[in-house]
C-alpha positions in Angstrom: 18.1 19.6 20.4 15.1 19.3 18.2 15.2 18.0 14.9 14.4 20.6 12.2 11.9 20.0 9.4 14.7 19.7 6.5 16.7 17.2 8.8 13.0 15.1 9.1 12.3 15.1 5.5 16.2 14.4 4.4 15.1 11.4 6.7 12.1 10.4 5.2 13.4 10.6 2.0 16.0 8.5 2.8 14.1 5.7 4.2 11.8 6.3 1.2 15.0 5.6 -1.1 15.9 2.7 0.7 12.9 0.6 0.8 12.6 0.9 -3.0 16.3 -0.3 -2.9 14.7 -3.6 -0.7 12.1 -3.8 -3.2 14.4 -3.7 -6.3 16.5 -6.2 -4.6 13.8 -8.5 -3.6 12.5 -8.9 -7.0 15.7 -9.7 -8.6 15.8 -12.3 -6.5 12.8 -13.4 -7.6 13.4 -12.9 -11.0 16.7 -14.6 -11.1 15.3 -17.7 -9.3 12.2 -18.0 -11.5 14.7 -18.1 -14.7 16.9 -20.6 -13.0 14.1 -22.9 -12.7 13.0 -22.6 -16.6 16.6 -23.5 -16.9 16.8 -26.4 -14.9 13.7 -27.1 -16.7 15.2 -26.5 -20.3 12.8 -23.2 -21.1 15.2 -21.0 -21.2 19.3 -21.5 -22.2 21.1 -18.5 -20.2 24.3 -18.5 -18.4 23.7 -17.2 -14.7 25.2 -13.7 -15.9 22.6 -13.4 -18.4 20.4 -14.3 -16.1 21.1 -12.2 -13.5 21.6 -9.0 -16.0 18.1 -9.9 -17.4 16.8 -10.2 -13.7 18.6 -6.3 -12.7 17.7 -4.8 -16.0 13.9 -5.9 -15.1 13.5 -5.3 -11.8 15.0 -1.7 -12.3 12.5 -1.2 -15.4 9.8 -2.1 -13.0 11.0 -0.3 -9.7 11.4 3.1 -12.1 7.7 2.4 -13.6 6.3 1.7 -9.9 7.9 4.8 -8.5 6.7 7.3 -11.3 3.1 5.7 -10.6 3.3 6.3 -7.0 4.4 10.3 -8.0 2.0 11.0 -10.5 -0.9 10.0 -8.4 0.4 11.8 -5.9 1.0 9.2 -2.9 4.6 9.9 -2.8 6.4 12.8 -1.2 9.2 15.5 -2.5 11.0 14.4 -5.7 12.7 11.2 -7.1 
């Protein structure tokens, strides 16, 4: 049976949607790490909730800006 054109881009966009998700998830790890070391360092006083809320709140603030980028320049493909 051949895949159809919908059934190809419903797949695209799918693995689209997921490797944002690796890169938002990658960068809160990041981001958490980097404030637990100016903790340990005594930069920064924030319980690891804070810190990981900062870290999400961040990385999704950053993912969002990346992705509207990428669609007003027109490198990405369908809608958001």
């Amino acid at each position: 049976m051949q895949t159809s054109w919908v059934e190809k881009h419903k797949s695209y966009e799918q693995a689209e949607q997921e490797r944002w998700e690796q890169r938002r998830w990658e960068l809160t790890r990041y981001l958490v790490s980097q404030d637990r070391r100016s903790v340990v360092l005594g930069k920064l006083n924030l319980s690891d909730a804070a810190i990981a809320r900062r870290a999400r709140q961040l990385a999704d603030a950053t993912i969002e800006e990346l992705r509207n980028n990428k669609m007003q320049h027109g490198h990405g493909k369908g809608s958001k």
